[in-house]
GUPA-99543 format. One record per residue: x, y, z of N, C-alpha, C, CB in turn. Coordinates in pm, whole numbers, padded with zeros to 5 digits, always signed. Last residue first. Glycine has a CB too. Layout:
GUPA-99543
XYZXYZXYZXYZ/...
This chain:
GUPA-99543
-07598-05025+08133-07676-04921+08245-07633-04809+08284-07696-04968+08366/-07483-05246+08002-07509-05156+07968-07571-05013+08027-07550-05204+07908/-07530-05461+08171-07352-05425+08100-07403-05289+08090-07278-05511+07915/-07791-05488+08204-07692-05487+08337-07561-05392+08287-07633-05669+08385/-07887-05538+07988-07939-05420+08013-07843-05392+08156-08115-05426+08025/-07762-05761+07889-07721-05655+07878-07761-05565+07920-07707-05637+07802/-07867-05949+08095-07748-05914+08149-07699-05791+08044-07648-06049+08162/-08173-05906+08041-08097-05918+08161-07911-05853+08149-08109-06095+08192/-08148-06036+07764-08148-05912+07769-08115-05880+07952-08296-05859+07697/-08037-06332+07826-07965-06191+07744-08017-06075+07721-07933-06208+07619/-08264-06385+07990-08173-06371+08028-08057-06332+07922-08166-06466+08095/-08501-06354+07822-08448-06307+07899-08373-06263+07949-08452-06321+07922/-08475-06536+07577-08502-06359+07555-08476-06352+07690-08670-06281+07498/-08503-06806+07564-08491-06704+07432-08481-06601+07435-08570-06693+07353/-08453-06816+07881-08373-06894+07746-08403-06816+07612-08433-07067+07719/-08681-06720+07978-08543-06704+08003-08448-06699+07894-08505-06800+08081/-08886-06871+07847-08866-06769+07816-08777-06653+07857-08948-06753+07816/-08806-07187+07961-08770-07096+07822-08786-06995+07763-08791-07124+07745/-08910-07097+08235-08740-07112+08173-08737-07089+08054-08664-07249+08180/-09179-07073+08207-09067-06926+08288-08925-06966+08197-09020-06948+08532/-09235-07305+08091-09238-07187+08009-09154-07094+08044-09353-07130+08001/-09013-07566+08132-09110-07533+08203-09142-07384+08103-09066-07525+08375/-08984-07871+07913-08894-07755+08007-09019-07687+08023-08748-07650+07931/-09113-08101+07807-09081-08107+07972-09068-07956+08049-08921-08189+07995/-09092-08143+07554-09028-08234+07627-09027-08190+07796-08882-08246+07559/-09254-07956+07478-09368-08058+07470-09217-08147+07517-09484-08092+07291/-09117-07710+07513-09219-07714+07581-09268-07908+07616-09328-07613+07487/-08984-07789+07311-08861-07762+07421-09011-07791+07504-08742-07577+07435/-09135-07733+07084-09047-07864+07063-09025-07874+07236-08875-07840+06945/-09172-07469+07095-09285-07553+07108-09218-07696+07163-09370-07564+06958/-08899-07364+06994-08951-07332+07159-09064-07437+07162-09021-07149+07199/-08952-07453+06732-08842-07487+06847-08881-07508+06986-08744-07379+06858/-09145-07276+06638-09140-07459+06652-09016-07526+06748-09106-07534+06477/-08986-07049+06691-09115-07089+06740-09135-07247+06759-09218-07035+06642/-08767-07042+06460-08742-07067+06631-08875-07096+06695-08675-06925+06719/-08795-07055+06200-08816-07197+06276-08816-07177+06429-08691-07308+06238/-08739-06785+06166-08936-06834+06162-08930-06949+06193-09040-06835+06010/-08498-06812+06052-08518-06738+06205-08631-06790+06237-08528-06571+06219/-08388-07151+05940-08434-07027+05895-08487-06994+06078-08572-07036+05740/-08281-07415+05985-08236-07333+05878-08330-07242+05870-08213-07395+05753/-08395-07631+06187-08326-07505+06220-08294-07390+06137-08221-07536+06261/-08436-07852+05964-08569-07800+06075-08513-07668+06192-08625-07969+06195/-08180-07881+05896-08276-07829+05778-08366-07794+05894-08341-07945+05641/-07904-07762+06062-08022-07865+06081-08087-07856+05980-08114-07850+06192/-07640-07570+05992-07703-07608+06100-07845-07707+05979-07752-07442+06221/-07342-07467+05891-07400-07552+05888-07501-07627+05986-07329-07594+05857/-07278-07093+05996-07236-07247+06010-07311-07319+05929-07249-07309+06147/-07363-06839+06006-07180-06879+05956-07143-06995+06037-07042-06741+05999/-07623-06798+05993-07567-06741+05862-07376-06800+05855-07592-06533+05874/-07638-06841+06314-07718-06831+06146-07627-06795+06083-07845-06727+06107/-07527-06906+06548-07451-06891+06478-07529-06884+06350-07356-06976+06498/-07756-06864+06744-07803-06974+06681-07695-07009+06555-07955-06943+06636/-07744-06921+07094-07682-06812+06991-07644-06876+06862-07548-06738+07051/-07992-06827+07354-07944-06862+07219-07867-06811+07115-08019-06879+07168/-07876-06938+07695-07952-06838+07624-07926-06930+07463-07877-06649+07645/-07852-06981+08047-07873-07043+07920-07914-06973+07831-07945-07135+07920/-07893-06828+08301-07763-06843+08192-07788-06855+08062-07679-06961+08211/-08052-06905+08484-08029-06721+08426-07955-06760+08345-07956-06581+08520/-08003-07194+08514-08117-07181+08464-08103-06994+08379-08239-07214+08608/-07773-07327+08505-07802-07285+08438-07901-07181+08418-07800-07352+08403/-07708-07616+08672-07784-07495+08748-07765-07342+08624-07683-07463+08938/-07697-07803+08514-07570-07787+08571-07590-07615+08680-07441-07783+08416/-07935-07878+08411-07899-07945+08490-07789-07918+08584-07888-08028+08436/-07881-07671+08232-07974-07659+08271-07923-07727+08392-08079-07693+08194/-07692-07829+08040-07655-07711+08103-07758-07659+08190-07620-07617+08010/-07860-08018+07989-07740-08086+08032-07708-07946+08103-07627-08159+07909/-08056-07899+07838-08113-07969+07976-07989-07992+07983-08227-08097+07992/-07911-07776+07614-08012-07674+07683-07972-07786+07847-08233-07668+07592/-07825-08005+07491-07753-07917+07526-07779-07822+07623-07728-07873+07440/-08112-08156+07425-07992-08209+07518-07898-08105+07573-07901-08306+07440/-08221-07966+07246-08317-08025+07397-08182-08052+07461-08447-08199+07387/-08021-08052+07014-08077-07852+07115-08149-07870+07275-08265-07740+06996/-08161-08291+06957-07974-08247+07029-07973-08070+07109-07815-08232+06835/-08325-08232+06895-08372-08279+06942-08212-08252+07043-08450-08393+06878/-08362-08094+06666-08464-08036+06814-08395-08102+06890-08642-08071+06842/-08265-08115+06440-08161-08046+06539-08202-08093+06664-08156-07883+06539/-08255-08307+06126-08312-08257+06261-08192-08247+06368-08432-08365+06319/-08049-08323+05900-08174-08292+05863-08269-08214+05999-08235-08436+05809/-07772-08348+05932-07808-08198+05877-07959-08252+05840-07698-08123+05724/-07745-08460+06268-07729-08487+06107-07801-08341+06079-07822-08652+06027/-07520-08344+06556-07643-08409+06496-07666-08426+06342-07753-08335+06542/-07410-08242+06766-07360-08357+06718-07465-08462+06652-07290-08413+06828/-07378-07984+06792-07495-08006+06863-07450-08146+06855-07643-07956+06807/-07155-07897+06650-07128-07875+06760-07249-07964+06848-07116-07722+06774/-07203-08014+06345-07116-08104+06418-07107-08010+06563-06955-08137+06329/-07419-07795+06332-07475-07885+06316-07343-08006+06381-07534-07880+06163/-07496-07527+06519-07405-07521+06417-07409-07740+06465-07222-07377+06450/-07642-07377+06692-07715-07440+06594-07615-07543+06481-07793-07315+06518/-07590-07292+07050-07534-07320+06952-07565-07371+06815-07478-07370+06992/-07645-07102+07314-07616-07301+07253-07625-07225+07090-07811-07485+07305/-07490-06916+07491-07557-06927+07385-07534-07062+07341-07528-06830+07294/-07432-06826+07786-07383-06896+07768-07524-06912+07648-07327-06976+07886/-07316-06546+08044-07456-06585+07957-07365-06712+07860-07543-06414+07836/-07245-06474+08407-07224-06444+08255-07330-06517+08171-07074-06492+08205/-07182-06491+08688-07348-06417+08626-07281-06364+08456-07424-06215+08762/-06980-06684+08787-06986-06504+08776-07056-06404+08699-06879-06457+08741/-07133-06867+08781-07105-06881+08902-07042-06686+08898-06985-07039+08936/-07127-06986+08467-07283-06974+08608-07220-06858+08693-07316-07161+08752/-06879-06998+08437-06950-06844+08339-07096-06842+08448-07012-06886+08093/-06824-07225+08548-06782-07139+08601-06843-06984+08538-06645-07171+08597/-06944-07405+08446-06995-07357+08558-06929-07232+08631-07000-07463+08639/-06857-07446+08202-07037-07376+08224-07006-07348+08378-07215-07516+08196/-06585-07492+08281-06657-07388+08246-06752-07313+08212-06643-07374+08217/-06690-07774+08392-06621-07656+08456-06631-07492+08392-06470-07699+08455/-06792-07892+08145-06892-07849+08280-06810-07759+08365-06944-07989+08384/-06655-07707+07871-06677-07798+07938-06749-07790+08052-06587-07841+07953/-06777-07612+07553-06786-07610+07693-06765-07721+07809-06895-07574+07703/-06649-07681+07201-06774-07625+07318-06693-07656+07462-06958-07737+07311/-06446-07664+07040-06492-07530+07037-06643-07531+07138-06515-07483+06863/-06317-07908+07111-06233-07776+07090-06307-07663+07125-06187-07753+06948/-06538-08079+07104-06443-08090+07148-06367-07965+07206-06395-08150+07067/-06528-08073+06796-06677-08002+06906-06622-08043+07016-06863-08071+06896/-06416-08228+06666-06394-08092+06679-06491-08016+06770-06396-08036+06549/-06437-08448+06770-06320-08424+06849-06288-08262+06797-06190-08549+06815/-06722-08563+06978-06710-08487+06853-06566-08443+06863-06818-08361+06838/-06947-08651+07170-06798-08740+07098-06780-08686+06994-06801-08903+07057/-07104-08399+07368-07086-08463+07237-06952-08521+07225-07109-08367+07124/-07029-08245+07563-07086-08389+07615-07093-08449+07484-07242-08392+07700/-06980-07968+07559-06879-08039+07564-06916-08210+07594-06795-07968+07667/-07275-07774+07476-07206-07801+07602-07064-07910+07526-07336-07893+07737/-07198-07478+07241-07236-07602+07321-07178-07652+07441-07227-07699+07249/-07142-07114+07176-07114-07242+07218-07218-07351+07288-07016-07219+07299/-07198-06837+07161-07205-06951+07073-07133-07101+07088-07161-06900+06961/-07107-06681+07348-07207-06641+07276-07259-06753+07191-07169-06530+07203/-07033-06657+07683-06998-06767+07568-07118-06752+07466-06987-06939+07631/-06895-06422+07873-07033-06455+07813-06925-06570+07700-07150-06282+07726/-06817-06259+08173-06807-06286+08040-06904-06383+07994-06681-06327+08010/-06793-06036+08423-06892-06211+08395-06844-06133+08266-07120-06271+08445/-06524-05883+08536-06635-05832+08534-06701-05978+08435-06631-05661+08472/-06226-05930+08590-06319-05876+08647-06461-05854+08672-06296-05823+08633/-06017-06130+08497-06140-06069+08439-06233-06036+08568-06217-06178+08327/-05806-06293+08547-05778-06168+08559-05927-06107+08498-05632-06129+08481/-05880-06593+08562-05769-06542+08617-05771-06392+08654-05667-06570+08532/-06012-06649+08307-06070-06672+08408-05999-06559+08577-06052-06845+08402/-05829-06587+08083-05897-06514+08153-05973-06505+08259-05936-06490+08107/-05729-06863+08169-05618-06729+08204-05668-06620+08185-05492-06714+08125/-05902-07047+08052-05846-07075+08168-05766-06899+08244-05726-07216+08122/-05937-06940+07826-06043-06943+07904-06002-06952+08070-06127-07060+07852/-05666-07045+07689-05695-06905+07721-05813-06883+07805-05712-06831+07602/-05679-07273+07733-05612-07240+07826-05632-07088+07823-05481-07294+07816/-05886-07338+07561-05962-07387+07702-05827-07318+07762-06004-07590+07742/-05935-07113+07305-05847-07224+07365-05905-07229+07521-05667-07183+07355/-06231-06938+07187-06122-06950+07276-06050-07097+07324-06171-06884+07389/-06457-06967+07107-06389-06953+07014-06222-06989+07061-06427-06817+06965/-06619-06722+07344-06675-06855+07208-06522-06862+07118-06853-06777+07059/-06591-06545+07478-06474-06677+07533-06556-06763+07395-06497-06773+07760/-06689-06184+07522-06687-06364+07441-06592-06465+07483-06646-06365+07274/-06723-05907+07678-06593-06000+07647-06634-06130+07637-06480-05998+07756/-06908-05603+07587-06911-05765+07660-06793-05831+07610-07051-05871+07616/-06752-05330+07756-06822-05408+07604-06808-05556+07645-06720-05376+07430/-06744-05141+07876-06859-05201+07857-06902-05243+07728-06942-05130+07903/-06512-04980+07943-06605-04944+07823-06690-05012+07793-06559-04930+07716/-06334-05126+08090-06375-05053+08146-06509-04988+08029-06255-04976+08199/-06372-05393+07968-06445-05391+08045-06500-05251+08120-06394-05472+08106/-06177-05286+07757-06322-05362+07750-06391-05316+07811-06341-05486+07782/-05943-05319+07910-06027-05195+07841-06148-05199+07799-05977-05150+07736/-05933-05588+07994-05942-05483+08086-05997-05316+08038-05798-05481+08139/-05852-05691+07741-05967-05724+07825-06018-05588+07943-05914-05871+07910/-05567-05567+07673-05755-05521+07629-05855-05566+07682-05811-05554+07498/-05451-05636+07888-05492-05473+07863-05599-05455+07793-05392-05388+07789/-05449-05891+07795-05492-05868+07887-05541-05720+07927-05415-05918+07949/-05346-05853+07546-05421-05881+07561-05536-05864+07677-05381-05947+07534/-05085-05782+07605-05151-05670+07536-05292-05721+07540-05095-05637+07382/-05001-05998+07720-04954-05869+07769-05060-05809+07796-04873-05791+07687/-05170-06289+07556-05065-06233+07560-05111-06071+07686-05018-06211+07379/-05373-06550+07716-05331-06453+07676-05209-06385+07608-05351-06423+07742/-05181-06892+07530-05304-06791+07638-05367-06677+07613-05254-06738+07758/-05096-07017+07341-05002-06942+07431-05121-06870+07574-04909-06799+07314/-05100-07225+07131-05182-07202+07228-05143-07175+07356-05251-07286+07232/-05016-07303+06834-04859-07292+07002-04986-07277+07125-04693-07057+07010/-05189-07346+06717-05088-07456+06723-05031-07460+06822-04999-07460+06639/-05538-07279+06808-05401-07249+06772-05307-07357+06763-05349-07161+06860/-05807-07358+06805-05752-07430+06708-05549-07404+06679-05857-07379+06574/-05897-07157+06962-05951-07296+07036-05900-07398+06922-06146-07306+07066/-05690-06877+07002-05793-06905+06985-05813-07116+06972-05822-06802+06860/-05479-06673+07207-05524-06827+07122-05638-06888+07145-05437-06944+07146/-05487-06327+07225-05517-06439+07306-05484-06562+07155-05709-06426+07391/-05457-06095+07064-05488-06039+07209-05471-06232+07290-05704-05931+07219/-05339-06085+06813-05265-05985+06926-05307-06023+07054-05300-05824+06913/-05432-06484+06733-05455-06305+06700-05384-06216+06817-05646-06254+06703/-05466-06776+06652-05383-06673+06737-05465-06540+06681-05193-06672+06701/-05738-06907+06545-05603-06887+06572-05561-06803+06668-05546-06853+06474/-06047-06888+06547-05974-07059+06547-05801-07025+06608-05965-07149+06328/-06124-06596+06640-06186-06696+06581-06083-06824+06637-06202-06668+06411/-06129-06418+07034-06051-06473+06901-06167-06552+06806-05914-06594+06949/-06328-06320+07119-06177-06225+07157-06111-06278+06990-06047-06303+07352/-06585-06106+07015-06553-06263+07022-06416-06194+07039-06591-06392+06877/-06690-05830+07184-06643-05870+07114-06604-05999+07156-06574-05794+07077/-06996-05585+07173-06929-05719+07206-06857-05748+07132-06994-05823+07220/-07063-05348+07094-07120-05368+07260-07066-05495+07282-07301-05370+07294/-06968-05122+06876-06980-05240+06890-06943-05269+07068-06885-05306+06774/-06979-04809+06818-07103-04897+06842-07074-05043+06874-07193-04895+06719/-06782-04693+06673-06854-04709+06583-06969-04798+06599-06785-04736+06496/-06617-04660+06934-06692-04537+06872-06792-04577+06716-06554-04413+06833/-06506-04910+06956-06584-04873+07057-06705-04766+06995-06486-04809+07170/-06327-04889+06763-06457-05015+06771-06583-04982+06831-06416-05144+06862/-06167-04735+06887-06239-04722+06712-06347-04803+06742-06141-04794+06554/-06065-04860+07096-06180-04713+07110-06213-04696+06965-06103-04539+07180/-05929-05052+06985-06070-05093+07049-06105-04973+07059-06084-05176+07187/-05739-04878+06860-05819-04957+06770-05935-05027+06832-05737-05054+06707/-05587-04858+07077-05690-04732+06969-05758-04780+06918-05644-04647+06857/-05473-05060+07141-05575-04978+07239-05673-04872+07118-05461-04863+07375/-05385-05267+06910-05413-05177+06915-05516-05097+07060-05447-05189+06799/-05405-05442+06656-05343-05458+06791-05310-05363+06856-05244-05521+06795/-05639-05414+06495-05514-05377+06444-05421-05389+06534-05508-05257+06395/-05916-05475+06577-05864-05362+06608-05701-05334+06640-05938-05335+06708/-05952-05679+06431-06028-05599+06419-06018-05458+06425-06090-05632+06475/-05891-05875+06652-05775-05854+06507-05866-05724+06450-05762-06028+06356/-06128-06016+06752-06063-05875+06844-05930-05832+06733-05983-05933+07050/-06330-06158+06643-06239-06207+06621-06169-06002+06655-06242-06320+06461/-06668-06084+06563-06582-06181+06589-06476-06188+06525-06627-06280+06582/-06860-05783+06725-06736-05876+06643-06666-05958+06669-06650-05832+06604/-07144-05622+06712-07057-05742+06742-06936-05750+06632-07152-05884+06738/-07419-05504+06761-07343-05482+06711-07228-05544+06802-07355-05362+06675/-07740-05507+06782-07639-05502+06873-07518-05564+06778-07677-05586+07016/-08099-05392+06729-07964-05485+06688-07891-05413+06783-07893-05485+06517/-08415-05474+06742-08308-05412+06784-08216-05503+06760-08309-05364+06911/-08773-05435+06643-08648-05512+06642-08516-05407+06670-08638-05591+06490/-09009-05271+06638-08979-05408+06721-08852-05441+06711-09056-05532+06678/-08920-04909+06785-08904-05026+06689-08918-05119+06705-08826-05048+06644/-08874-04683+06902-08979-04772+06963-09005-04900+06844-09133-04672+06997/-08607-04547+07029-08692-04556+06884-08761-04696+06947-08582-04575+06702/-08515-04465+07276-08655-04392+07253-08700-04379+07098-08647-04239+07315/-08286-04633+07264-08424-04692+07400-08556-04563+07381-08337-04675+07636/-08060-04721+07166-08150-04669+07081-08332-04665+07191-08137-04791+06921/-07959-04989+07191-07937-04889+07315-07998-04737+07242-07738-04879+07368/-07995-05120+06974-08064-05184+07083-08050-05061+07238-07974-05358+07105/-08103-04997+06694-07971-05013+06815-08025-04979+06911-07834-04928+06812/-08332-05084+06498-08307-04988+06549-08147-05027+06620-08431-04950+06634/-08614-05176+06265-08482-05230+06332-08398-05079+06355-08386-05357+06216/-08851-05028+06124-08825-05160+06182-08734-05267+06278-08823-05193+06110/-08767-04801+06048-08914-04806+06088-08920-04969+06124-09032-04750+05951/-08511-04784+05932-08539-04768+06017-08657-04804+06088-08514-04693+06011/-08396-04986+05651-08523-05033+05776-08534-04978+05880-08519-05158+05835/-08151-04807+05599-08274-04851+05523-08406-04918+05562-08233-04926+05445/-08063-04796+05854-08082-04690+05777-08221-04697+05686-07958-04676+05697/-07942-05092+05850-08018-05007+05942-08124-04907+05911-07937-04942+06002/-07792-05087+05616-07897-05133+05654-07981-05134+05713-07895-05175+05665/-07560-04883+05695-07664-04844+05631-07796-04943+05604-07608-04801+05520/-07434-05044+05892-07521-04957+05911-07603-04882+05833-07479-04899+05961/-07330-05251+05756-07418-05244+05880-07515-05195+05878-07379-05194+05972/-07173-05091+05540-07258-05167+05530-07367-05191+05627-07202-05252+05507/-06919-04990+05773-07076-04915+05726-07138-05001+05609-07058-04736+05657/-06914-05263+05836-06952-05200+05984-07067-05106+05873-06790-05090+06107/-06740-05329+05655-06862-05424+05708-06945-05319+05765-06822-05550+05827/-06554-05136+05643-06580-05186+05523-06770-05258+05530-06440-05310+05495/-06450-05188+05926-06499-05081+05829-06596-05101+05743-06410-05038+05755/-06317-05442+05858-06435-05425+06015-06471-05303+05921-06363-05384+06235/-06111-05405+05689-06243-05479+05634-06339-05466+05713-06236-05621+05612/-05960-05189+05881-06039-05187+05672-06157-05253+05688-05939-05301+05512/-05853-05414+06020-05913-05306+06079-05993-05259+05952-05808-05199+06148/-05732-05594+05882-05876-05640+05953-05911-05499+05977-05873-05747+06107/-05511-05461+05765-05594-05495+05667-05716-05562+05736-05523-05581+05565/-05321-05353+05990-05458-05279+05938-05541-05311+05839-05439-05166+05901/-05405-05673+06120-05290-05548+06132-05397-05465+06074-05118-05553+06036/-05488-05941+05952-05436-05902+06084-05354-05773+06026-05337-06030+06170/-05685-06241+05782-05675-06054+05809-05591-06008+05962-05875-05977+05831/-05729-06465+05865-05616-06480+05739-05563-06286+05730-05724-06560+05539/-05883-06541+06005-05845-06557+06039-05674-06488+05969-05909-06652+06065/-06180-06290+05922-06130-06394+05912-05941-06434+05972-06164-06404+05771/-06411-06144+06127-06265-06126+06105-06216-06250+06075-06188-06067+06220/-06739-06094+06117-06647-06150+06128-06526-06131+06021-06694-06258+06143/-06968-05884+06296-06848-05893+06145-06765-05966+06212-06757-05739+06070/-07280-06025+06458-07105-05993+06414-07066-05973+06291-07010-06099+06441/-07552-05900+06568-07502-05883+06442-07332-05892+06441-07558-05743+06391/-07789-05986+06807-07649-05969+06778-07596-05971+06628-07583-06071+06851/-08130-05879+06797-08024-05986+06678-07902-05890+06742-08056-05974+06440/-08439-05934+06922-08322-05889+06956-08168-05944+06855-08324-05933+07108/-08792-05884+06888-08670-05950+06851-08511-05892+06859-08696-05980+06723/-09127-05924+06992-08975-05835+07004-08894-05939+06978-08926-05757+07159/-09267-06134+06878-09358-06025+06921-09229-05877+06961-09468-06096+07083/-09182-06299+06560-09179-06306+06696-09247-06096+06737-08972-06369+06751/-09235-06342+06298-09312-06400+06394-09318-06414+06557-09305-06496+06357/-09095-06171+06148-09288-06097+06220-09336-06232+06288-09457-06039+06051/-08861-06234+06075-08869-06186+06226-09017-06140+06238-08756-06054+06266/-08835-06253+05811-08880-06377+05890-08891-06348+06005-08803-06489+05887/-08800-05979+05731-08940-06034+05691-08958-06149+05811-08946-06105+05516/-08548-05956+05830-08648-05889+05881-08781-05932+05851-08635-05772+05849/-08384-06277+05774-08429-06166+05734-08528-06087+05816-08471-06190+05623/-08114-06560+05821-08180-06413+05884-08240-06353+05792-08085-06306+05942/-08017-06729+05642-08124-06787+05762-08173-06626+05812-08028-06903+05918/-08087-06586+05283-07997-06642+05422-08087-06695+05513-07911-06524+05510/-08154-06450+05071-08151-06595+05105-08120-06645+05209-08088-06655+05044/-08369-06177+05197-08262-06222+05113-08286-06343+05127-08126-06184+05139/-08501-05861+05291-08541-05978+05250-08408-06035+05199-08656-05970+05149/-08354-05690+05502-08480-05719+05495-08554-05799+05464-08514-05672+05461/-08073-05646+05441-08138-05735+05493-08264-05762+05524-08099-05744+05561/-08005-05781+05070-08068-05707+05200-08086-05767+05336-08199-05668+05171/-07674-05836+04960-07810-05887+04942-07842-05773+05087-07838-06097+04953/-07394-05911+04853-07527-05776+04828-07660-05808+04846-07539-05713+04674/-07273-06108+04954-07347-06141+04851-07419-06031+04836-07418-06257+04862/-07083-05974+05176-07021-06030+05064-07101-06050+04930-06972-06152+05107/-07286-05910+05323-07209-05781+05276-07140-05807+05175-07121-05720+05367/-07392-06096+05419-07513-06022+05329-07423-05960+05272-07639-05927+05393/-07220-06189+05554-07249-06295+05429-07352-06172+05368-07337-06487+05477/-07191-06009+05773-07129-06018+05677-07144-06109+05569-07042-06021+05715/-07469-06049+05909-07449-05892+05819-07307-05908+05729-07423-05732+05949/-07458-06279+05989-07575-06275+05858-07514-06115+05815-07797-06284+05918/-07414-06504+06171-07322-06394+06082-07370-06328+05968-07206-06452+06027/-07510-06396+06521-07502-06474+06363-07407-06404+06283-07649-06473+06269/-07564-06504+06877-07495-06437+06769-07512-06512+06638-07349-06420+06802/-07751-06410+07042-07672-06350+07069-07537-06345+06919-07647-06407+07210/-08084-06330+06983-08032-06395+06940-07841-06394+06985-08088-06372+06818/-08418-06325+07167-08233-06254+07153-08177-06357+07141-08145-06167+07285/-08756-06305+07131-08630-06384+07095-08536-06280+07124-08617-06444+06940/-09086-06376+07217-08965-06278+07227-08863-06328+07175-08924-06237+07354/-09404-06462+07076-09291-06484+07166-09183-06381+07141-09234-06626+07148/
């Protein structure tokens, strides 16, 4: 089978614990990817909430060439995904969560820009230069400058995230965004969860990311699905078919947050996604769709962003 993952956090937990990526402890390794036939990994550095100005901009650095020398070290296996004449099974795509990254700053997104990153989460939980994120206190929206960066973004084709985002900032990019945005890691909003709540989807806004051909990643992270830390399948089935139901079908994709949540024991590693997809089969969903769902339709729309 195929997989695109849209997002984990596995290159910065590797960067903190020195570990490879090829082989290590985490939910991601290159070893666990021979079970799929092409594999696609969004790779974020995440920007903790606590970094702003030029001490995020450093640490994105700091991560980034780490990144990349991993790369480096597995060429003959993992490549950049816009890399279209290394014939590698696996391709990465280069991400960041949390737009503080780039020091508040127009320059600082063409830094971003020039060191490869094809997406950015706008915010994590708080405020940051560009928007409020889905835990702020004052939860102001956009700001100014924000909006300028969206708009720079877009002109530079880099995908613009809403995972993470205050429902009013979602609301006010909705407003001025030009070009389909994407929810890389989010659930649907049907769980009694009052923090899952905050950080998934409501049907208006699945429907609205439907309705301007953006992509929408469910989610592994164990209080978003609203399930116990032993089995996931089964809450993953629900999230998928509820958004499904909501005409979903090009949309729905996976974004399994590995490496920077608490997800399922029968989810905790990449080599579980197969049993997954099997799982999804033997309740009903049809094959065309789930092979939408793991790989299609995010490569679809980047090969769109990206053209």
């Amino acid at each position: 089978m195929n997989f695109f993952d849209l997002h984990c956090d596995t290159i910065t937990e590797l960067h903190k614990k020195g570990e490879s990526l090829k082989n290590n402890s985490l939910h991601i390794s290159l070893e666990k990817a021979d079970c799929f036939d092409a594999y696609k990994q969004v790779f974020a550095i995440f920007i903790p909430d606590t970094l702003r100005g030029k001490t995020a901009a450093v640490y994105f650095d700091e991560v980034c060439d780490f990144y990349y020398e991993q790369l480096s070290e597995n060429k003959d296996s993992i490549s950049p995904y816009i890399d279209f004449e290394n014939q590698s099974k696996y391709k990465a795509i280069l991400a960041v969560e949390g737009a503080a990254a780039a020091a508040g700053t127009i320059e600082g997104l063409h830094h971003l820009y020039n060191r490869g990153v094809k997406l950015i989460t706008l915010t994590w939980n708080a405020d940051n230069e560009v928007a409020s994120g889905c835990f702020s206190e004052t939860d102001n929206g956009f700001t100014p400058f924000g909006k300028e960066f969206v708009k720079e973004m877009e002109r530079l084709k880099i995908a613009v995230d809403v995972s993470h985002l205050s429902d009013k900032s979602f609301w006010h990019l909705a407003e001025f965004a030009e070009k389909p945005f994407i929810a890389s890691h989010s659930c649907c909003r049907i769980v009694d969860n009052p923090y899952a709540k905050r950080r998934n989807l409501t049907d208006e806004q699945i429907k609205h990311i439907i309705g301007i051909g953006g992509i929408i990643g469910i989610n592994f992270c164990v209080s978003f699905l609203g399930c116990d830390e032993k089995s996931g399948f089964d809450e993953v089935y629900r999230h998928i078919y509820h958004a499904l139901s909501l005409g979903g079908e090009k949309t729905v994709c996976i974004g399994s947050d590995f490496d920077g949540c608490n997800v399922p024991d029968d989810l905790n590693s990449l080599n579980k996604i197969p049993e997954l997809y099997s799982y999804l089969i033997s309740r009903g969903i049809k094959q065309d769709t789930l092979d939408d769902i793991f790989h299609n339709n995010a490569e679809r729309f980047f090969k769109k962003l990206l053209a």
